[in-house]
C-alpha positions, 0 to 999 in steps of 0.5 A: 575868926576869918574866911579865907582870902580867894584872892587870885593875886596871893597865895590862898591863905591855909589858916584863919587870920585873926585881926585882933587888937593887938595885931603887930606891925612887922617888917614891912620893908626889910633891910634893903641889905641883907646878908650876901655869903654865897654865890651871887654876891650881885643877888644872892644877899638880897634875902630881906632886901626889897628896894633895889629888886626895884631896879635895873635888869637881870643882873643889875639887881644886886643887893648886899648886907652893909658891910658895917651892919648898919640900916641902909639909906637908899634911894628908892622904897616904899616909906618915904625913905630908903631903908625906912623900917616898921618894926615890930612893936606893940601897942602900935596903932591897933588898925595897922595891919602886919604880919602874925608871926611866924605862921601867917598864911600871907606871908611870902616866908611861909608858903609851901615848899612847892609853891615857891619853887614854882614861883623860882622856876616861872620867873627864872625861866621868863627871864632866859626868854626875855634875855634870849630874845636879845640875841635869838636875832642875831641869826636873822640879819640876812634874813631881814636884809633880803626881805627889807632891802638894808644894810648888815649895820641896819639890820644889827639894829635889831640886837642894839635897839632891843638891848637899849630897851633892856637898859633903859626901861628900868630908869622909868619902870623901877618905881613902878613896882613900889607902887602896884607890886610885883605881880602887876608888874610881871604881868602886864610886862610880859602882856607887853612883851608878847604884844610887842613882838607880834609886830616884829614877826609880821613886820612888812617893813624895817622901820616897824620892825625895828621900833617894836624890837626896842619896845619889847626890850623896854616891856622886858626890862621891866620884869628883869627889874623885879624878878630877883626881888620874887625870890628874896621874898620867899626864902629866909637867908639861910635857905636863900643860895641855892634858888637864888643861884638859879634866877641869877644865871638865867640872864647869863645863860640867856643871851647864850642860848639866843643864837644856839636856838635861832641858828637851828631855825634860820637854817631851816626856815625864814627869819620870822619863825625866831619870832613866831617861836618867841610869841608862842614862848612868851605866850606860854610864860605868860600863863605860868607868871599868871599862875604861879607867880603870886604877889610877893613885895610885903607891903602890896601883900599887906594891902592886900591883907588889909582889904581882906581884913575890912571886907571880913570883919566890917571894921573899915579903920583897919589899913596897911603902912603902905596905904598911909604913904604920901609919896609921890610917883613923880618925886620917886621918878625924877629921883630915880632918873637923875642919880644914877647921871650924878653919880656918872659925872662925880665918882670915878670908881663907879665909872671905871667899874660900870666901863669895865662890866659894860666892855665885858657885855659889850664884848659878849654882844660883839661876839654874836656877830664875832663868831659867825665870822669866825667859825663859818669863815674860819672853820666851815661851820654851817648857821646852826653849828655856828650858834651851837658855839656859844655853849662854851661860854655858857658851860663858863657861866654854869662853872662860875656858878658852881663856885658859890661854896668856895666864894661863900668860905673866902668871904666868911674868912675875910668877915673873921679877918675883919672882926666879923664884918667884912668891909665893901671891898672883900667883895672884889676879891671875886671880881680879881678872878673875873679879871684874869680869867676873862683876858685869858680866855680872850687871848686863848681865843684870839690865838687859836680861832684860825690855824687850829682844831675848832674846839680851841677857840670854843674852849678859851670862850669856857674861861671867859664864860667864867669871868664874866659871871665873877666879875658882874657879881662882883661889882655889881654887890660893890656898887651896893655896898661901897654907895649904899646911900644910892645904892639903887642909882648906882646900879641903874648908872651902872646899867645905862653903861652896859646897855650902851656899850651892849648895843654899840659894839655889835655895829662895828663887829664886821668892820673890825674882824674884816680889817683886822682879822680874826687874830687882830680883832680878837687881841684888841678885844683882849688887850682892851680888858687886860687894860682893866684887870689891875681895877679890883686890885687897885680897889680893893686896896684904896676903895675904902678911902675913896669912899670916905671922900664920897658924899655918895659912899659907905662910911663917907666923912665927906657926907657926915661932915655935911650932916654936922654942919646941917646941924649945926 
């Protein structure tokens, strides 16, 4: 028998592990596509998945069972390929280290009940602090105008840069976490994060100021690329709903919060406290990610396992899959960085479905400048009332989520409709009530922001609160399943997007809204996502064949064409 593991990187092992001879090698890399049957089709269906956790921010780490049920291929894991799986067999090496059963102490499955609803609620809550820094800034513009003598347009740089960070970290950083896991990645994230923004707060200029709100995004970026990934390590896909739906609405409820926090201090104090409160936040996140947030990814645990193993009983032959890899991090991230740029220039439906989300946060990003105009000018609103008018999209956000039972049962008609396995574009079935309640909402908006009881406006932002989160979700566990081959690229393309057009439309917020006035500027941004509720539509009823002639796409003939003649 063996002692057992101190390892302050894993859970301490209850029980002995026996390193006997006929040691299994099990799942090592799961289907990167699990079963997706409730509420976040975007996360929710990441129950076994592991490489795409590796991907994209907050929301962008969607992933999804194949529709067809078959192994998926993707572009990023551990193995060699994506998808590439260890199973379980005996009389494999004897050396290789895997997981004993159903009762191994290492195994992230089957570790107290407690225990992983700590781990939920650390990274949950260290992702509302990463995503509400984003927009705690919103209500410190004038504040750093008259200290760093700039314009409006510089000063919303803070929220841009910041939100540019966000989508362009995890182009570089998604790897990262193949190779060290996921825990090394949370912390020296999060080490960055808080390190980054102490100059933000103490900044004598805006120059300084402004490179480090960008270098906190990008440091943020990183955790948000993983977080999800921590959750569908823990819990088998039966039990995996309900704190799923948890770590997935916090980087929605995020950026709501930002201006319902910082509006309260700005009015009260300087700018620089929004700063000093998120040091100190991140600080104490920072201490609960280092104690309740163990490594996960099962083939850095393995590694960890297999060294415990060597140490214990001498036998030095012993080794993890991953500690057999030839991968190269620098293939891994050429691959990573180029993909999601083919997939933009060469298929359209993933075009039009990244413009339609990244108008949808482009939006939400504009209001934060949007409604200081609106209900300060419009309705006499103090700086911390004026943040407080947020909560109706995020009351929205909580709403959609609420639905995951009522999204579960549509898609498990739609699987018996199809003979059990439901095709991609079942997933769009969300992302049509995304599509009408986001323009309603807007118009309910737009009508009623000036001339009216202030109470109106904050309830036509309810229905689009909404549609944002039906929409995202939506696409997001489109994009895996209708491009499984790239499933990961697709996705960070789809993140690039957002992140542009995130931090592009807070620039001309004020310009617009002082040009066209509330009424106008509203019904533009209205009209524009009208425009778009005919894509998941439209999709839903050609996607199928268009992914045929994708050499990207889910049952691609184009790609098995390729393949025959390869052969041939």
């Amino acid at each position: 028998m063996v002692a057992r593991s101190t390892s302050p990187t894993l859970y301490s092992p209850s029980r002995s592990v026996s390193p006997s001879p006929s040691r299994r090698a099990v799942d090592t890399v799961k289907d990167p596509k699990a079963s997706a049957e409730n509420f976040e089709w975007q996360m929710q269906d990441a129950a076994d998945a592991r490489a795409q956790q590796g991907r994209g921010g907050s929301l962008e780490n969607a992933e999804a069972k194949p529709a067809d049920g078959k192994e998926a291929s993707d572009d990023t894991t551990l193995a060699g390929k994506e998808g590439v799986r260890i199973t379980e067999q005996e009389g494999k090496n004897p050396n290789e280290v895997g997981f004993d059963g159903d009762d191994d102490p290492y195994d992230p499955l089957r570790q107290p009940v407690w225990r992983k609803w700590m781990s939920v609620m650390t990274v949950s809550s260290g992702a509302i602090c990463v995503t509400c820094a984003s927009s705690m800034a919103s209500s410190t513009y004038a504040g750093i105008e008259d200290s760093f003598g700039i314009s409006n347009e510089v000063a919303i740089l803070t929220v841009s840069l910041f939100v540019m960070g966000l989508g362009i970290g995890p182009l570089l950083l998604g790897p990262v976490s193949e190779f060290v896991g996921r825990r090394a990645v949370y912390l020296w994230s999060y080490v960055a994060f808080l390190l980054f923004t102490i100059p933000v707060a103490f900044a004598n200029n805006a120059p300084v100021h402004l490179i480090f709100r960008f270098l906190c995004g990008f440091a943020g970026s990183a955790f948000l690329s993983v977080a999800g990934g921590t959750v569908a390590d823990l819990f088998e896909n039966d039990k995996l709903g309900t704190p799923m739906a948890i770590y997935s609405t916090s980087p929605f409820l995020g950026p709501v919060l930002g201006p319902c926090i910082s509006g309260f201090i700005n009015q009260n104090t300087t700018w620089r406290w929004t700063f000093y409160l998120l040091i100190a936040w991140s600080g104490v996140e920072l201490g609960l990610i280092y104690f309740f947030a163990p490594e996960t990814y099962k083939p850095q645990v393995l590694k960890i396992k297999a060294k415990h193993l060597r140490a214990t009983t001498g036998n030095q032959d012993l080794y993890a899959p991953v500690e057999r890899s030839d991968r190269s991090f620098v293939q891994t991230l050429s691959k990573s960085v180029k993909t999601p740029f083919i997939i933009l220039g060469t298929q359209p439906m993933a075009v039009l479905l990244n413009l339609w989300t990244a108008t949808l946060l482009g939006i939400l990003y504009l209001f934060f400048n949007a409604f200081p105009i609106t209900f300060m000018g419009e309705h006499g609103f103090n700086q911390q009332e004026s943040g407080l008018s947020f909560l109706g999209i995020g009351l929205g956000q909580v709403i959609a989520s609420a639905c995951a039972p009522l999204w579960s049962r549509v898609y498990k008609k739609e699987s018996a409709k199809h003979g059990g396995v439901a095709p991609p574009e079942s997933r769009l079935l969300m992302g049509m009530a995304g599509a009408i309640a986001t323009p309603i909402g807007l118009w309910i908006f737009a009508a009623t922001a000036t001339n009216t009881h202030w109470i109106a406006p904050i309830l036509g932002s309810v229905p689009f609160g909404m549609g944002i989160v039906w929409t995202f979700s939506a696409v997001f566990t489109y994009l895996v399943d209708a491009y499984r081959p790239v499933a990961a690229s697709a996705m960070a393309s789809n993140s690039m997007m957002r992140s542009s057009l995130a931090a592009g439309f807070p620039l001309f917020a004020r310009q617009m809204f002082s040009r066209l006035g509330t009424f106008g500027a509203s019904a533009l941004l209205a009209g524009l996502v009208t425009c778009m509720l005919p894509l998941p539509f439209v999709f839903y009823r050609i996607g199928g064949r268009i992914r045929e002639r994708s050499k990207f796409g889910t049952g691609s003939k184009v790609a098995d064409a390729e393949e025959k003649n390869g052969k041939a």
